[in-house]
DOROFI-415778 format. One record per residue: residue in one letter; x, y, z of N, C-alpha, C in turn; residue number from 1. Coordinates in steps of 0.2 Angstrom, whole numbers, always signed. Example, Ala and Ser with C-alpha at 12.3 -4.5 7.8 and 13.67 -1.06 7.14 Angstrom:
2
aa  neast  nnorth  nup  caeast  canorth  caup  ceast  cnorth  cup  i
a  +66  -28  +39  +62  -22  +39  +66  -16  +39  1 .
s  +64  -11  +35  +68  -5  +36  +64  +0  +39  2 .
END
This chain:
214
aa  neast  nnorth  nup  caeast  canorth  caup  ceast  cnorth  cup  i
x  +126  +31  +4  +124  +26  +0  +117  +24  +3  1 .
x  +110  +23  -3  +105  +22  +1  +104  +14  -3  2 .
x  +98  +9  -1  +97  +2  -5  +91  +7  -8  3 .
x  +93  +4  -15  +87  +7  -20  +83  -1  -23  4 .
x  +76  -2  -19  +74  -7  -18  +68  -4  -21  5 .
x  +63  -8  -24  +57  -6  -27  +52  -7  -19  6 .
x  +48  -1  -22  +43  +1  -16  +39  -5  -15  7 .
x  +38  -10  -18  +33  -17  -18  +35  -22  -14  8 .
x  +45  -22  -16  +46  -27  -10  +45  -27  -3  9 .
x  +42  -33  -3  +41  -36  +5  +48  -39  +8  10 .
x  +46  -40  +16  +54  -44  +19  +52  -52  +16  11 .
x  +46  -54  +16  +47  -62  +14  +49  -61  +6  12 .
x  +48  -57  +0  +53  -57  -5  +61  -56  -3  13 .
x  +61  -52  +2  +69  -50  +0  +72  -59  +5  14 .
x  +67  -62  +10  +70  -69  +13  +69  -75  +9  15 .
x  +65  -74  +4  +66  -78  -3  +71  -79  -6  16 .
x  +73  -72  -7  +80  -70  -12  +84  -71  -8  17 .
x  +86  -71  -2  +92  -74  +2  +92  -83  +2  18 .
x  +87  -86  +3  +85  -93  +0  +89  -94  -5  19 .
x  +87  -91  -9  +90  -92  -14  +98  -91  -17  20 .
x  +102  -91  -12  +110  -88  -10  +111  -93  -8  21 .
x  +108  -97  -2  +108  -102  +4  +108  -97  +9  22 .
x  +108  -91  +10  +106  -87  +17  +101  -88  +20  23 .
x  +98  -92  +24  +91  -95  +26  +92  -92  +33  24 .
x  +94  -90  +36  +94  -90  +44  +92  -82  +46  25 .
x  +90  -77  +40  +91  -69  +43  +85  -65  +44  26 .
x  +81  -68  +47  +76  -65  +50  +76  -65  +56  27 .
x  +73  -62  +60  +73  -61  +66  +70  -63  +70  28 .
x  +70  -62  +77  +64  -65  +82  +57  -63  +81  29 .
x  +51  -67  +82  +47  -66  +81  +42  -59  +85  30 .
x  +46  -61  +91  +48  -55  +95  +49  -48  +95  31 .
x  +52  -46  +88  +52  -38  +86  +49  -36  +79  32 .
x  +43  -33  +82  +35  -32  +80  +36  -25  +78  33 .
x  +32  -23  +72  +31  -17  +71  +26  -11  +76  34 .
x  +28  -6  +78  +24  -4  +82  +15  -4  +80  35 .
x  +14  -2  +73  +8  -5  +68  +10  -6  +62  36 .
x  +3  -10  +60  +6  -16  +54  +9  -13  +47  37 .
x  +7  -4  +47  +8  -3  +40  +14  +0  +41  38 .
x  +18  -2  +45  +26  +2  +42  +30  -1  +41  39 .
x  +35  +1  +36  +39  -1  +32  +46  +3  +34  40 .
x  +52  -2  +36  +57  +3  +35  +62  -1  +29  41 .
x  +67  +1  +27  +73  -1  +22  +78  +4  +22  42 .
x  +84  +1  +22  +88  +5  +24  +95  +3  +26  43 .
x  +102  +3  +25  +108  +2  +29  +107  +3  +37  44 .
x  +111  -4  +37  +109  -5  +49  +117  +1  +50  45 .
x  +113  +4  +55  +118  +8  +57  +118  +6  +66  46 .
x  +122  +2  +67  +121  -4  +75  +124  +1  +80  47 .
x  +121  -1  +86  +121  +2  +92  +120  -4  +96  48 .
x  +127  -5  +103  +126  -11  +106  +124  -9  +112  49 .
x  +120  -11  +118  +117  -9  +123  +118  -16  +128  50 .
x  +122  -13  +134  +123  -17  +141  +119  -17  +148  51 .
x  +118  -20  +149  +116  -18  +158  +122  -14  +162  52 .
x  +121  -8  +165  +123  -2  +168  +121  +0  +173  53 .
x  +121  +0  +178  +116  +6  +184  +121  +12  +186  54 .
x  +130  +11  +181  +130  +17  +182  +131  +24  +177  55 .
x  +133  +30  +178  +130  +34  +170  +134  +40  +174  56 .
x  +135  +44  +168  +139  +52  +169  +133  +57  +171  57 .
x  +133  +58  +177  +126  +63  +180  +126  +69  +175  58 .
x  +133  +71  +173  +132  +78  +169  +130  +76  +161  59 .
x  +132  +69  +159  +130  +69  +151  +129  +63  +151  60 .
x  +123  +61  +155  +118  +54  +155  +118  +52  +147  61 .
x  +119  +55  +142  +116  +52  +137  +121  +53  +132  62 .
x  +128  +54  +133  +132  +57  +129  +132  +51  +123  63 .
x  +135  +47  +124  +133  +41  +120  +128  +40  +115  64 .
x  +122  +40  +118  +116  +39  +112  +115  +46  +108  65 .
x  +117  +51  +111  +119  +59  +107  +125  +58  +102  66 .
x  +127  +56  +104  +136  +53  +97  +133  +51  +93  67 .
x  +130  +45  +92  +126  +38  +91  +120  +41  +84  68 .
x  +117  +47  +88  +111  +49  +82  +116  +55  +80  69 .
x  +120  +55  +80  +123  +63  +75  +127  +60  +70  70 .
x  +128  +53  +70  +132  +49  +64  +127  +47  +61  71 .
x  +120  +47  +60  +115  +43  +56  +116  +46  +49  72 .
x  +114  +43  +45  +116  +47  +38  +108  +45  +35  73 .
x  +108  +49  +28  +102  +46  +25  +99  +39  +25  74 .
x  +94  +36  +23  +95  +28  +21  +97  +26  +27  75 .
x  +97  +28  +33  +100  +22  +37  +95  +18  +41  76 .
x  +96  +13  +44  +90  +11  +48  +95  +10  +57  77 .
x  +92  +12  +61  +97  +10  +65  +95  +4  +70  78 .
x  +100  +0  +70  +98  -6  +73  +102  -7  +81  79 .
x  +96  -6  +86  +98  -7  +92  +98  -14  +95  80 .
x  +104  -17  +98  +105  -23  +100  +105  -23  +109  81 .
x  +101  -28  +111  +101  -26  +119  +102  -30  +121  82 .
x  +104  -40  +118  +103  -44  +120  +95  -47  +124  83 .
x  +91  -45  +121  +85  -46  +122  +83  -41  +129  84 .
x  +87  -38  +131  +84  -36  +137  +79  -31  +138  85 .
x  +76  -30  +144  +69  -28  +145  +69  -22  +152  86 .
x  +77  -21  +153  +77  -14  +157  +77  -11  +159  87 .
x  +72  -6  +151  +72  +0  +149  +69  -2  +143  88 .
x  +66  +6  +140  +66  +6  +134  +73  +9  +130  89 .
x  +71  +9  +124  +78  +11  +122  +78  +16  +115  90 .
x  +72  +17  +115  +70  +20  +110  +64  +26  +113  91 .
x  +63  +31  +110  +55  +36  +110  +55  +40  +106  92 .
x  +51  +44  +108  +49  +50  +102  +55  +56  +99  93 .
x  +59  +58  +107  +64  +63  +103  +70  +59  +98  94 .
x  +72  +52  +99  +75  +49  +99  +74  +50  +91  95 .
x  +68  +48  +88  +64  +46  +81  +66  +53  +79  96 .
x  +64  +58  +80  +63  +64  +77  +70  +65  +76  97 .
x  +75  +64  +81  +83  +68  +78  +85  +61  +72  98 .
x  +84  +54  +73  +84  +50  +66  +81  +52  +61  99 .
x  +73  +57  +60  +70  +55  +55  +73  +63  +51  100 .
x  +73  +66  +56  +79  +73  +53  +85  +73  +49  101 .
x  +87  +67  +54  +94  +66  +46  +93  +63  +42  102 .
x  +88  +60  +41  +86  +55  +35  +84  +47  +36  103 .
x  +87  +48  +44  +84  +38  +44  +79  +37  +43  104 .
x  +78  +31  +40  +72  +26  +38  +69  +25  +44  105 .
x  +70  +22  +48  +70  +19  +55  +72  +16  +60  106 .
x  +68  +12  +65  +74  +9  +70  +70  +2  +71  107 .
x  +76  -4  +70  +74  -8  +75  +79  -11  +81  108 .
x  +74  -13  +87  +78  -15  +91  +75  -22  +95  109 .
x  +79  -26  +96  +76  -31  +103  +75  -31  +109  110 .
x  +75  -24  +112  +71  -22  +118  +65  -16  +117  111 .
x  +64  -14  +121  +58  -11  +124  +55  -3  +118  112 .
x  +51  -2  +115  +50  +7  +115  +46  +9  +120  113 .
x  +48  +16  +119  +41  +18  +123  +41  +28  +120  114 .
x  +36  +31  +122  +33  +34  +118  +30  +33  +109  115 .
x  +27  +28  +111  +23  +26  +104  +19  +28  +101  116 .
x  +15  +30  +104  +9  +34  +102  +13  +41  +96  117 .
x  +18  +45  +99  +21  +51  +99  +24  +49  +93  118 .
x  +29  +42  +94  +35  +39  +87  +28  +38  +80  119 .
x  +22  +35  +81  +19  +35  +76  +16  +40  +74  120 .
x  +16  +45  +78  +14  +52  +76  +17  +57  +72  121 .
x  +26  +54  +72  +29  +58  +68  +30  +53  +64  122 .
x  +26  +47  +61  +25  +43  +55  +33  +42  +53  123 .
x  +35  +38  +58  +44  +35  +61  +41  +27  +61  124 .
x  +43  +25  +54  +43  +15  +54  +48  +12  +63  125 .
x  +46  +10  +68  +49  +8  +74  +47  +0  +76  126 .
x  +50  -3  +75  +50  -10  +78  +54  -12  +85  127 .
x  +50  -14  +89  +54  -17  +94  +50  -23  +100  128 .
x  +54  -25  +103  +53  -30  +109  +48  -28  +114  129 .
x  +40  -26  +113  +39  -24  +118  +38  -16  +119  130 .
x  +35  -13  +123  +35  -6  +127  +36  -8  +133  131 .
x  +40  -2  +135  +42  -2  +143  +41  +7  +142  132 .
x  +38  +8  +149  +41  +18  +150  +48  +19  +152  133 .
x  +52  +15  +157  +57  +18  +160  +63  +20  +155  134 .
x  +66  +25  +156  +73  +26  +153  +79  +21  +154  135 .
x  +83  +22  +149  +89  +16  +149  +92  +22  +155  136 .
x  +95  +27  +155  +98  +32  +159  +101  +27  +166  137 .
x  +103  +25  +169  +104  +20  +175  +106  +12  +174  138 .
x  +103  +11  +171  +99  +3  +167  +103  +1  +163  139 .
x  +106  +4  +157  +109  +1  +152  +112  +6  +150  140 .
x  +119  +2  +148  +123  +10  +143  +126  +6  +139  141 .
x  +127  +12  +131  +129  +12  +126  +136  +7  +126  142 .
x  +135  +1  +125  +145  -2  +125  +148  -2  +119  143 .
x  +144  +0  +114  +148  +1  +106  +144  +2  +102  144 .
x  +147  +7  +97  +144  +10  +92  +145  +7  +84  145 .
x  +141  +7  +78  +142  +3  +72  +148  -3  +74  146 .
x  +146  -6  +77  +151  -13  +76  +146  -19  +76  147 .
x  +149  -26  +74  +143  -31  +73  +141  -34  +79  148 .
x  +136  -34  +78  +129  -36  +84  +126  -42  +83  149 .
x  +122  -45  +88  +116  -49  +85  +109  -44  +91  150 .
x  +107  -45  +84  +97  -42  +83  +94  -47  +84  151 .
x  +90  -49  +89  +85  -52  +87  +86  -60  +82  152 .
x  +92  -61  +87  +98  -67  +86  +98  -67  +77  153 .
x  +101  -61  +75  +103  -62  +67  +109  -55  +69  154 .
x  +115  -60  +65  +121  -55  +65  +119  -50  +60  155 .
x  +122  -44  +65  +119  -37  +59  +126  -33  +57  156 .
x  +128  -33  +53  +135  -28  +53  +134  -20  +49  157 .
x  +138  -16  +51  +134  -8  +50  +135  -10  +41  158 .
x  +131  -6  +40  +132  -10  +31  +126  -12  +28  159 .
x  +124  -17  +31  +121  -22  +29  +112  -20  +29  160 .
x  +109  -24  +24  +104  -23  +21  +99  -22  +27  161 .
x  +93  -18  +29  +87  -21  +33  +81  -19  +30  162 .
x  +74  -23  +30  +70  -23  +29  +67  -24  +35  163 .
x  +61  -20  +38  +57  -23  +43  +48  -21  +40  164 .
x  +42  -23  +39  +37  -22  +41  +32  -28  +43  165 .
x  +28  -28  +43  +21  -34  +48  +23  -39  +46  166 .
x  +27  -42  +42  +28  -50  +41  +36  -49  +46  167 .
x  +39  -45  +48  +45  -46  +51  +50  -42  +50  168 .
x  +56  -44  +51  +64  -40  +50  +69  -43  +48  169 .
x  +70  -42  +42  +76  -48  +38  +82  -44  +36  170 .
x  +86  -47  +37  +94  -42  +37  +96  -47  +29  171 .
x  +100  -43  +26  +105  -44  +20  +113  -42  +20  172 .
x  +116  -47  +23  +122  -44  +21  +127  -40  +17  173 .
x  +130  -36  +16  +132  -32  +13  +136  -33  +6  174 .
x  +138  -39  +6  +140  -44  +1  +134  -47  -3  175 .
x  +129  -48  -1  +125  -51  -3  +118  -45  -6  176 .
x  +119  -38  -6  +114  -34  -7  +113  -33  -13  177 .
x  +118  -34  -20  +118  -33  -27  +113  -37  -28  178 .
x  +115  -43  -29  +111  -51  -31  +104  -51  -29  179 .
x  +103  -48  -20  +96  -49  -16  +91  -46  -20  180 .
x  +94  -37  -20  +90  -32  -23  +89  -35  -31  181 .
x  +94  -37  -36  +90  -39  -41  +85  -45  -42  182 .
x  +83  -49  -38  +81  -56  -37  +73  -53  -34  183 .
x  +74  -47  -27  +69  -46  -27  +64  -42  -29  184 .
x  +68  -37  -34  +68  -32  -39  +62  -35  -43  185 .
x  +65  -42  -45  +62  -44  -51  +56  -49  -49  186 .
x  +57  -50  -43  +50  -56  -41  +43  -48  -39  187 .
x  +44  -44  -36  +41  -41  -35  +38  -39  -42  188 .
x  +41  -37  -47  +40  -35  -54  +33  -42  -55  189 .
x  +36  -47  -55  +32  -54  -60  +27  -55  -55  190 .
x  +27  -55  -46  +20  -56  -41  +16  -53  -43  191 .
x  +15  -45  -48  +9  -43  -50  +6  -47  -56  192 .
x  +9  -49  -61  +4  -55  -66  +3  -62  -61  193 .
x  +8  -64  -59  +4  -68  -55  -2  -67  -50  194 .
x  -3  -62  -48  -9  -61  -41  -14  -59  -46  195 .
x  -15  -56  -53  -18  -55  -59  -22  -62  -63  196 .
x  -17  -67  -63  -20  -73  -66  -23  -77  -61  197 .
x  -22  -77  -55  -26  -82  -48  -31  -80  -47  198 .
x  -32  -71  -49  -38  -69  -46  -42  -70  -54  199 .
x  -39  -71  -58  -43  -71  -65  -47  -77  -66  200 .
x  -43  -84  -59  -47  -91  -60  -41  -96  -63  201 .
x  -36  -93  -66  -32  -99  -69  -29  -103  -64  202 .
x  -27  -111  -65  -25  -115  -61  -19  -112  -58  203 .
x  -18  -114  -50  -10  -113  -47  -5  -116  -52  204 .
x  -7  -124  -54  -1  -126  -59  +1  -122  -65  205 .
x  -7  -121  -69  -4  -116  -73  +0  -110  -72  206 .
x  +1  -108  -67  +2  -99  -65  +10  -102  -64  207 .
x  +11  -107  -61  +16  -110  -59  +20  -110  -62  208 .
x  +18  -114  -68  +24  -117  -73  +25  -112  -76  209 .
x  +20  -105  -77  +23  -100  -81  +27  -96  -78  210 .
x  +27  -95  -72  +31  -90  -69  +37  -93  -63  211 .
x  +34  -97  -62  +39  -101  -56  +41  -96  -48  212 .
x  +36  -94  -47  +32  -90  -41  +26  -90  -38  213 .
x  +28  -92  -31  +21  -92  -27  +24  -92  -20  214 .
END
């Protein structure tokens, strides 16, 4: 299953449309930033939960985050949760390539990336907490896989909507995706005569009372 969302809408449309449900609260920390400001991901969170560890399997250090990316499916976005921590990265380059191989959209997480330069070069939407170089390998290990998390203090559950680019990261419940996507289906659609009549000179009231958007 992928969100078939119009290419227009932004995260503050789709936190509008949650507004408009009474979901006010699902945006994220300020704190998890798009690597640069033109990426866009959309896509089912496919969650990944991360602990503090110093210890790991010498033979198959990574067994876990290799489980982790062979489940990705098209459309996904994968949402790493770290509880904000910062000791390691948790993301990089080969990591993006075997996500953007199976079809993920992107990743967000509230800790660290690092090979950035590399992740932008394979043109992989990456939001996170910060760059750090170190490896999780030691530092943190895998404590669960697709199960609910908080991101960037917003519950995420595998399922569920995410939008991330330059204005933020705003999650959609999975109950609530129908409604969102039509709401911000439709305001995307109407923002283009509105951004057409303000630049034409007509009053905000006017523009207002015609569309009931701003």
């Amino acid at each position: 299953m992928t969100w078939n969302l119009d290419a227009r809408v932004r995260s503050a449309m789709i936190s509008d449309s949650l507004d408009v449900l009474g979901v006010r609260n699902n945006a994220m920390s300020v704190n998890v930033k798009a690597l640069r400001p033109h990426m866009r991901a959309v896509g089912l969170a496919a969650t990944v939960h991360f602990v503090p560890d110093s210890q790991y399997d010498q033979k198959d250090p990574y067994g876990d985050g290799i489980d982790f990316l062979d489940t990705l499916k098209p459309g996904e976005v994968a949402v790493v949760a770290t509880g904000g921590e910062a000791l390691s990265a948790f993301w990089g380059e080969l990591f993006s390539a075997a996500a953007k191989g199976r079809g993920g959209t992107g990743v967000v997480a509230d800790g660290p990336l690092r090979d950035t330069e590399q992740i932008v070069g394979l043109d992989f939407p990456a939001f996170g907490y910060g760059t750090r170089p170190l490896d999780y390998k030691g530092r943190m290990r895998i404590k669960a896989m697709r199960t609910t998390v908080i991101c960037g203090g917003v519950e995420v559950n595998p399922g569920d909507g995410v939008i991330a680019d330059a204005d933020g990261i705003v999650v959609v419940p999975s109950q609530h995706l129908a409604k969102v996507t039509e709401l911000a289906n439709a305001r995307a659609a109407t923002e283009k005569s509105v951004l057409k009549d303000l630049l034409a000179g007509k009053s905000v009231r006017e523009v207002w009372n015609a569309y009931g958007v701003l």
